[in-house]
GUKE-631648 format. One record per residue: residue number from 1; x, y, z of N, C-alpha, C, CB in turn. Coordinates in steps of 0.2 Angstrom, whole numbers. Glycine has a CB too. Layout:
BEGIN
[NUM, [X, Y, Z], [X, Y, Z], [X, Y, Z], [X, Y, Z]]
...
END
This chain:
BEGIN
[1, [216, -3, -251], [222, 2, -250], [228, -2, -252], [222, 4, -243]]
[2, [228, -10, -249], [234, -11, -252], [237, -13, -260], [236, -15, -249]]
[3, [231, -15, -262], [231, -15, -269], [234, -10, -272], [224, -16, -272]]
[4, [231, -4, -270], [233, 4, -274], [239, 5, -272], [228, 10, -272]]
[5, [242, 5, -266], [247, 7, -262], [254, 1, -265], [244, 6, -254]]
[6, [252, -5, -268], [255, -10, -271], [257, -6, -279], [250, -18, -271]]
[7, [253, -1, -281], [254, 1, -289], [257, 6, -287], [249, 1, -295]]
[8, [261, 10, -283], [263, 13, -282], [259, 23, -278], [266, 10, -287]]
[9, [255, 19, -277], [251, 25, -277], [252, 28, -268], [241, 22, -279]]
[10, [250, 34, -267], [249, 35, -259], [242, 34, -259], [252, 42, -256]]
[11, [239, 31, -255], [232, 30, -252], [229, 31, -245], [232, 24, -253]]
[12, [225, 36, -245], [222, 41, -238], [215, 37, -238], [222, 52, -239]]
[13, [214, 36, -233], [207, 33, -233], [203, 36, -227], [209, 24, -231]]
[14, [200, 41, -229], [198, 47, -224], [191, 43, -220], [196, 56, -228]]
[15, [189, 45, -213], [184, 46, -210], [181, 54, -211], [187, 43, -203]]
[16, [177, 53, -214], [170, 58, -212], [169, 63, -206], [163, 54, -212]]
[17, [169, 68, -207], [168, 73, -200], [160, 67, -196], [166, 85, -204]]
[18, [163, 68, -189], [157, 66, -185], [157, 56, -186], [149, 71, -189]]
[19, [162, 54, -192], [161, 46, -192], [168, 42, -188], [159, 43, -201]]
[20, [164, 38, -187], [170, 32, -183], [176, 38, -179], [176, 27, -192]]
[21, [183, 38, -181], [188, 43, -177], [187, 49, -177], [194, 43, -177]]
[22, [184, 49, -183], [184, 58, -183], [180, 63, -178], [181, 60, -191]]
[23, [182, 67, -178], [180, 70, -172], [176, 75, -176], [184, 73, -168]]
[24, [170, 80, -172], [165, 83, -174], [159, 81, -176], [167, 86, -176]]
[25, [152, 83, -179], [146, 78, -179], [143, 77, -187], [139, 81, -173]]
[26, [143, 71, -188], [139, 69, -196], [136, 73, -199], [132, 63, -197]]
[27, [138, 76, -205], [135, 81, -209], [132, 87, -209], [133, 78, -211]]
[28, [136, 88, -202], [136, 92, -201], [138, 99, -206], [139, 91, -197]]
[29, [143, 98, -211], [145, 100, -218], [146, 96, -221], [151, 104, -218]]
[30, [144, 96, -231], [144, 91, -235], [152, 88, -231], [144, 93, -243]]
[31, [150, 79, -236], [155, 77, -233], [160, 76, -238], [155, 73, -230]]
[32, [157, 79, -243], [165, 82, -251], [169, 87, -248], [161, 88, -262]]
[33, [168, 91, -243], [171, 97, -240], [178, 91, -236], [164, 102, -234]]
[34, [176, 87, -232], [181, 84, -230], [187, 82, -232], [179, 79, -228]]
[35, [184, 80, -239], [188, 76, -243], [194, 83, -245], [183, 72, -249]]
[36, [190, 88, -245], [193, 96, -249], [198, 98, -243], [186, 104, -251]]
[37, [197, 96, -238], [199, 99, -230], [207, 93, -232], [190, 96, -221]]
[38, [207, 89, -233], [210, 83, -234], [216, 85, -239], [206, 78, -237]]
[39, [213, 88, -243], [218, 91, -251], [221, 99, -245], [210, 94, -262]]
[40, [218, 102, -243], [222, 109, -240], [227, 105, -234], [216, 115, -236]]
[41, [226, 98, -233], [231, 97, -228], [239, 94, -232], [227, 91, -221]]
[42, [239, 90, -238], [244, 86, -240], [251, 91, -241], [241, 82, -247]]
[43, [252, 98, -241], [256, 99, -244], [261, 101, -236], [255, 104, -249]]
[44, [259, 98, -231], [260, 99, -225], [264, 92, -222], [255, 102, -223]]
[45, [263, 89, -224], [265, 82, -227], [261, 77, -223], [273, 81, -226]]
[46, [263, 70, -221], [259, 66, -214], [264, 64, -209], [255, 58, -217]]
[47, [260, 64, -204], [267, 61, -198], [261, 53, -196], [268, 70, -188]]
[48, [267, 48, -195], [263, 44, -193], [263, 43, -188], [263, 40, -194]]
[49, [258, 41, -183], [256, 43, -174], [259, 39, -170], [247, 41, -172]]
[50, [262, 32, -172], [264, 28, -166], [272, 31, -165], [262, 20, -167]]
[51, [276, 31, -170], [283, 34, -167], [286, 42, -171], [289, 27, -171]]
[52, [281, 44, -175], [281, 53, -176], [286, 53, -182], [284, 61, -168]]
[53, [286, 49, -186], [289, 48, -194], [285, 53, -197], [288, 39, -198]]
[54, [290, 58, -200], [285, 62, -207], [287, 61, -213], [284, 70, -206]]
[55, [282, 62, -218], [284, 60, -225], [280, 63, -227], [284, 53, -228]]
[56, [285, 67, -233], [285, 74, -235], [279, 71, -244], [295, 77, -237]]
[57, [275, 77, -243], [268, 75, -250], [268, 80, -256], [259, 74, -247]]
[58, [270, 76, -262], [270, 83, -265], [267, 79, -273], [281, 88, -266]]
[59, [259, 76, -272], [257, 73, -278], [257, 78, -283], [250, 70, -279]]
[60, [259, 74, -290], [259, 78, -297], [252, 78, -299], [263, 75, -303]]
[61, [247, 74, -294], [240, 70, -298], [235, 68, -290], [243, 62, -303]]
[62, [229, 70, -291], [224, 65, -286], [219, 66, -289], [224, 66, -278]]
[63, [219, 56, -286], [212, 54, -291], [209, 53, -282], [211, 45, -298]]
[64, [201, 54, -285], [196, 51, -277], [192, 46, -281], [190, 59, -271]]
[65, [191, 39, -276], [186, 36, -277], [180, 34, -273], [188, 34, -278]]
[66, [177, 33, -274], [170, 34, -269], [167, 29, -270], [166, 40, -269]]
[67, [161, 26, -265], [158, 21, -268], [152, 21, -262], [163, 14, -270]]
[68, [144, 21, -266], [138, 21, -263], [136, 30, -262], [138, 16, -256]]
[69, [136, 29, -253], [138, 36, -251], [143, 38, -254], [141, 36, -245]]
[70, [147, 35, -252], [155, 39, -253], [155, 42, -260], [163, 33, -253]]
[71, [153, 38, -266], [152, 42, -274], [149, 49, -274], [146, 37, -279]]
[72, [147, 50, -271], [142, 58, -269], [149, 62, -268], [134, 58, -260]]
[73, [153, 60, -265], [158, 62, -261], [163, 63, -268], [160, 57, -254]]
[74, [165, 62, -270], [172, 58, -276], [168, 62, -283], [172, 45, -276]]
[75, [160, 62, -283], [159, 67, -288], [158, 74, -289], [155, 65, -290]]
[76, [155, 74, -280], [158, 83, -278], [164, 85, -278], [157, 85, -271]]
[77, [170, 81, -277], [177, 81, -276], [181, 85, -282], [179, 75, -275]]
[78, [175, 81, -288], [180, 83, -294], [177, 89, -297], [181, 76, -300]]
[79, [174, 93, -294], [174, 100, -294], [178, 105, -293], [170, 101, -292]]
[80, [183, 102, -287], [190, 105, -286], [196, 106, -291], [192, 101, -281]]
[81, [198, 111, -292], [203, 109, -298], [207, 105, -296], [206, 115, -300]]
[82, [210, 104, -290], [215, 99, -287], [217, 91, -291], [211, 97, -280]]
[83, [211, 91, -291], [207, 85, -291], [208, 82, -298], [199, 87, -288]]
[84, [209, 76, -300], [213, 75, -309], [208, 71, -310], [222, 72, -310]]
[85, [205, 67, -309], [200, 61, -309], [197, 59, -303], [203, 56, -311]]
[86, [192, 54, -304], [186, 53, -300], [184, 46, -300], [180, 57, -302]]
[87, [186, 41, -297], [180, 35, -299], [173, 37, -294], [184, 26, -295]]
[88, [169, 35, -298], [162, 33, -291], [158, 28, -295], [154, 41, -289]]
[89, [159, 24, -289], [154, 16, -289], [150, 16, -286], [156, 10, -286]]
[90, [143, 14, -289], [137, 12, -288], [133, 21, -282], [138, 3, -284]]
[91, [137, 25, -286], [135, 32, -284], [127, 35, -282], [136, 36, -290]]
[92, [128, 38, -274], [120, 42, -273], [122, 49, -279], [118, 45, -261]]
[93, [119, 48, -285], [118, 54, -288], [113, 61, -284], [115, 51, -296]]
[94, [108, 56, -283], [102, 63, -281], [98, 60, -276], [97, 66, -288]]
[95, [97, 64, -268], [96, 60, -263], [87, 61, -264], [100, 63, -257]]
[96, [84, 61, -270], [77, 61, -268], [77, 52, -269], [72, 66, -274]]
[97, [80, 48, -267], [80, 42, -267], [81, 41, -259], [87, 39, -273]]
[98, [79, 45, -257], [82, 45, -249], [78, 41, -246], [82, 52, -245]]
[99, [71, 42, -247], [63, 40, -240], [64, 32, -244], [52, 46, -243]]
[100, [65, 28, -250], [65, 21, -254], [72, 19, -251], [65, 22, -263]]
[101, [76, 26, -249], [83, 19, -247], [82, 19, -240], [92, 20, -248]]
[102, [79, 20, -236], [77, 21, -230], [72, 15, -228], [73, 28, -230]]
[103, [66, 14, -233], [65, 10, -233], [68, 1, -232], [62, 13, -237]]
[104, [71, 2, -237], [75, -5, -238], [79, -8, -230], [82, -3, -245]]
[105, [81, -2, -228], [85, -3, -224], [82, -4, -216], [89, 3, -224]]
[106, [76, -2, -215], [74, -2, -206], [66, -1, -208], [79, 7, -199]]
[107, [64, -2, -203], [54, -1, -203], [55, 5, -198], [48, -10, -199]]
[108, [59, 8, -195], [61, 13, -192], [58, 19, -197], [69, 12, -190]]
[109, [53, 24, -193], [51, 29, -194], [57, 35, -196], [46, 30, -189]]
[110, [61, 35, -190], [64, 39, -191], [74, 37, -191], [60, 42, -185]]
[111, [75, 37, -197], [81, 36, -199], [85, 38, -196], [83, 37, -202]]
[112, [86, 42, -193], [94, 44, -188], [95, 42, -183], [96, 52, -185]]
[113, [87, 40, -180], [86, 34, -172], [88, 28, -175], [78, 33, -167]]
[114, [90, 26, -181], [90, 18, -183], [98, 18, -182], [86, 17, -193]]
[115, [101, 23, -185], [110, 25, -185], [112, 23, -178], [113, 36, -186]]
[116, [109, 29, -175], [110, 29, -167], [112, 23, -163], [104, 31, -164]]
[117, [105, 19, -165], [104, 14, -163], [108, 9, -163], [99, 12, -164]]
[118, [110, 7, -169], [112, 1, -172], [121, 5, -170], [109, 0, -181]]
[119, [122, 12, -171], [130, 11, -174], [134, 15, -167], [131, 17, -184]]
[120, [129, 18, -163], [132, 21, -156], [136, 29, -158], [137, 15, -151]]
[121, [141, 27, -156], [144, 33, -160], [148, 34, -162], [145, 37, -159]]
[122, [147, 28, -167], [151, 29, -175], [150, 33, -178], [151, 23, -181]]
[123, [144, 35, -177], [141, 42, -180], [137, 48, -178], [138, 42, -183]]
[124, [140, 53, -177], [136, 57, -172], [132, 61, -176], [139, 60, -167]]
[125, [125, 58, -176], [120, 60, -184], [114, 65, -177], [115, 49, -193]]
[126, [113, 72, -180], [108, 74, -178], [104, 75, -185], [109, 79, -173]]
[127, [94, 74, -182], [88, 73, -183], [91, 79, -190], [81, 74, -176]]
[128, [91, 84, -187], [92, 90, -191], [98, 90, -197], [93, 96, -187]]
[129, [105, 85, -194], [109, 87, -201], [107, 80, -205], [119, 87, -199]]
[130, [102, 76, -204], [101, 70, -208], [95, 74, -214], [98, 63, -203]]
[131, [91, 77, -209], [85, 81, -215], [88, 85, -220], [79, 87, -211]]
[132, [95, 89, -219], [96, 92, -223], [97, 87, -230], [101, 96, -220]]
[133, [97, 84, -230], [100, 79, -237], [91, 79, -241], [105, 68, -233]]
[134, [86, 80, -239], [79, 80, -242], [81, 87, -246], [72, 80, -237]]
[135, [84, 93, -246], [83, 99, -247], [84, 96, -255], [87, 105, -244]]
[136, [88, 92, -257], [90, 92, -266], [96, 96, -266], [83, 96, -271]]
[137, [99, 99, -261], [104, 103, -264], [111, 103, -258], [101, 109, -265]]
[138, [110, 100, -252], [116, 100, -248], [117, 92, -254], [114, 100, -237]]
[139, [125, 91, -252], [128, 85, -254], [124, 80, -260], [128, 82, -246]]
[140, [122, 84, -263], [118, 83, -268], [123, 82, -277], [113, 88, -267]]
[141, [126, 80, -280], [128, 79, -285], [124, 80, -289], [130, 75, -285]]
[142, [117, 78, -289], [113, 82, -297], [110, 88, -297], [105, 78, -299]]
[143, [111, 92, -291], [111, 99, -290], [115, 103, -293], [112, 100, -283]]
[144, [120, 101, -294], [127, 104, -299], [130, 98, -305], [135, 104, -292]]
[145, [122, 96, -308], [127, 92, -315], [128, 98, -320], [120, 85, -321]]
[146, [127, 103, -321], [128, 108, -326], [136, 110, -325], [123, 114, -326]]
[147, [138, 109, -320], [145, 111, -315], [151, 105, -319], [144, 109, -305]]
[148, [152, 99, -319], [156, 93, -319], [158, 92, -327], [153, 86, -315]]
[149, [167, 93, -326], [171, 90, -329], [167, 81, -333], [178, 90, -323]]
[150, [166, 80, -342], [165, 76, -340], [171, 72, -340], [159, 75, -342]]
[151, [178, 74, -342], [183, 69, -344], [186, 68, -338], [187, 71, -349]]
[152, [182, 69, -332], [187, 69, -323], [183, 64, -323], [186, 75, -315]]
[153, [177, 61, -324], [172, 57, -322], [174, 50, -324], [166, 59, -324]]
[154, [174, 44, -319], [170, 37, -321], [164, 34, -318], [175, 34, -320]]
[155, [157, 32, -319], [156, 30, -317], [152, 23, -317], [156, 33, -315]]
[156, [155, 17, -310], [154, 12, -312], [146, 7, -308], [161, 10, -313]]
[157, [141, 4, -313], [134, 3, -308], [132, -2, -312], [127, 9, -307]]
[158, [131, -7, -306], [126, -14, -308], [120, -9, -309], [125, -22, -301]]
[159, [115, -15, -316], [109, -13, -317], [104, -14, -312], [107, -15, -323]]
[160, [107, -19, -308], [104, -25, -302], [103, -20, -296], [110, -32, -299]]
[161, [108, -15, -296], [108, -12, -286], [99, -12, -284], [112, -1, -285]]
[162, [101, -15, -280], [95, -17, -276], [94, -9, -270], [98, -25, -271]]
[163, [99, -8, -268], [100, 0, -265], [100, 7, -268], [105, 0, -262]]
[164, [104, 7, -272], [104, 12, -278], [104, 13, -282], [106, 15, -278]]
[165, [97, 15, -285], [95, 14, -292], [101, 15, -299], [88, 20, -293]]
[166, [102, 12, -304], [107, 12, -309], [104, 19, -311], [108, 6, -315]]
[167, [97, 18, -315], [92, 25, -316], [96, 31, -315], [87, 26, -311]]
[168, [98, 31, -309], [102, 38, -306], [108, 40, -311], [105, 37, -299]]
[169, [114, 33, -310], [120, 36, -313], [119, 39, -321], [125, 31, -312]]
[170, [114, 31, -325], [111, 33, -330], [110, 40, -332], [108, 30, -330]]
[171, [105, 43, -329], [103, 51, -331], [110, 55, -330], [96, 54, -325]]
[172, [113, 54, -326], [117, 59, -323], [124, 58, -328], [119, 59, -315]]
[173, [125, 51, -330], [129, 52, -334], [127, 56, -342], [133, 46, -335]]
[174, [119, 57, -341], [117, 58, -349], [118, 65, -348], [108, 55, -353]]
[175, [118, 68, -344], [118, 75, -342], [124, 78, -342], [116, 75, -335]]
[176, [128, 76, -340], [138, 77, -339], [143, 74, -344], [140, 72, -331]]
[177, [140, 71, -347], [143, 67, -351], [149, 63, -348], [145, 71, -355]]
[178, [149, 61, -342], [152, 58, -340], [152, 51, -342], [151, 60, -335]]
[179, [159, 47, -340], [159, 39, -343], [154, 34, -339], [167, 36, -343]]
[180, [150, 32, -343], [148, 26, -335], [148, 18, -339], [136, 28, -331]]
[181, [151, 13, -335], [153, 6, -336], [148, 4, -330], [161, 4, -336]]
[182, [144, 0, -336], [137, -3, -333], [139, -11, -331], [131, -3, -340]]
[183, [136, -13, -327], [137, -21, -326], [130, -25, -324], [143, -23, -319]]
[184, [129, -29, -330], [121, -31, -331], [120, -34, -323], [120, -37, -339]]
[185, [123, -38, -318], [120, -39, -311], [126, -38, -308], [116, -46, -310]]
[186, [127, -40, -301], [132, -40, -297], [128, -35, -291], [140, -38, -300]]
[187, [123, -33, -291], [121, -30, -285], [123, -21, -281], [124, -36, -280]]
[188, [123, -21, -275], [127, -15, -272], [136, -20, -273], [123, -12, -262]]
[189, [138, -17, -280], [147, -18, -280], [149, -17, -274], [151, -12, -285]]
[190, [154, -17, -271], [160, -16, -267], [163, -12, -271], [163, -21, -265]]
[191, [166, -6, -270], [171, -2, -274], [180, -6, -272], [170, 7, -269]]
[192, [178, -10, -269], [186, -16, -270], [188, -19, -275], [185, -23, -267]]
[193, [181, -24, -276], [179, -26, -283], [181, -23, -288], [172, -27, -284]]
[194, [177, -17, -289], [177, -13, -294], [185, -11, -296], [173, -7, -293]]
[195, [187, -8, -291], [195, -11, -292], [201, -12, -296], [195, -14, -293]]
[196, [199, -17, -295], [203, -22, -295], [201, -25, -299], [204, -25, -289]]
[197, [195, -27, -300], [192, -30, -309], [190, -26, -314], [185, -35, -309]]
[198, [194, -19, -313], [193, -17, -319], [199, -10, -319], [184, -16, -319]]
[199, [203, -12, -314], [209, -9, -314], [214, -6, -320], [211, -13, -312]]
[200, [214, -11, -324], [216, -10, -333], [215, -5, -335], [214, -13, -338]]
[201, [205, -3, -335], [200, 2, -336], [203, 9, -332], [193, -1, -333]]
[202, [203, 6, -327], [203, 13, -322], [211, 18, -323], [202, 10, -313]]
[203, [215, 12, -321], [223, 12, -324], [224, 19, -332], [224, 2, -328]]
[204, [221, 17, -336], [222, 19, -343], [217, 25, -342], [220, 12, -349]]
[205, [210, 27, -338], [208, 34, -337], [214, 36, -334], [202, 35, -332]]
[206, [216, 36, -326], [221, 41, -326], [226, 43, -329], [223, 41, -322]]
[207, [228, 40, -332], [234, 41, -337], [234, 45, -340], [235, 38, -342]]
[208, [225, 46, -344], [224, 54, -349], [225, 57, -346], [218, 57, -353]]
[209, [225, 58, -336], [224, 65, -334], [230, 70, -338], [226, 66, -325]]
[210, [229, 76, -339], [236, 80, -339], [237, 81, -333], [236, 87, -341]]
[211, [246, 82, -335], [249, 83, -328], [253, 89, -327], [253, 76, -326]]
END
């Protein structure tokens, strides 16, 4: 945030319906919808909480970026016309990767008691809004590749992710024609990283947006 907020950018860094402050419960509705919920609020401007300062928002342009989870999010997003560009780093494309990342993570049968367990209620995930992500089509991004802009798209994946397969963005960029900048190792990236080391890159995408 402050890197971005250093180049002059405004920078919103949302909480997920149901995660950390946000109120109401995990996925309960995709969580690209949040992000859309987010865009219907800006022309109303932001008030900041501790002394009630408001500052008036009237972007000529918004880009989302997303990264892991969050890329699912930042790639649904740019189905919005709003919406002028997209980064997603190291992107869930298509959750049939779900029961393999599940794996990696807990020997825990049941994934949402593993959340629960570990995160309390950072996240208020029910059994039922977690199953919905097996359908192939709630919060799903390869459910709608015939849908996506590919000149909104960047996306960037180590060939290495150890969590989420490159495979994925691979197909989906062959599909969308979307951009994808490959990085022979470095693992699950940090969308920090990405960045900021490749900023110039990213910099010079938004540029083409029309405005």
């Amino acid at each position: 945030m402050e890197f971005l907020a250093g180049k002059g950018f405004w920078v919103i860094y949302p909480r997920y319906r149901g995660a950390w402050e946000s109120d109401g419960q995990f996925l309960e509705k995709s969580p690209h919808e949040d992000i859309l919920d987010i865009l219907d609020e800006l022309p109303k401007g932001i008030e900041e909480l501790a002394f009630g300062r408001r500052f008036p928002l009237s972007p000529d342009q918004i880009f989302v970026i997303g990264g892991s989870f969050g890329g699912a999010a930042a790639l649904l997003a740019s189905l919005d016309s709003r919406v002028n560009k997209v980064i997603a780093n190291c992107p869930v494309v298509d959750w049939s990767i779900l029961d393999r990342s599940e794996r990696l993570e807990t020997c825990k049968e049941n994934y949402a008691d593993y959340i629960r367990d570990g995160f309390g209620n950072a996240y208020r995930l029910s059994d039922s809004n977690w199953e919905k992500l097996r359908s192939g089509k709630f919060y799903n991004p390869w459910h709608h590749r015939k849908q996506f802009s590919a000149t909104k798209i960047m996306i960037f994946h180590a060939k290495d992710d150890p969590h989420v397969p490159y495979k994925g963005s691979q197909q989906f960029a062959e599909q969308t024609g979307a951009i994808l900048k490959f990085l022979k190792r470095g693992g699950h990236v940090r969308t920090e990283y990405i960045v900021e080391r490749y900023w110039a890159e990213i910099k010079k995408f938004f540029d083409s947006a029309p405005r």
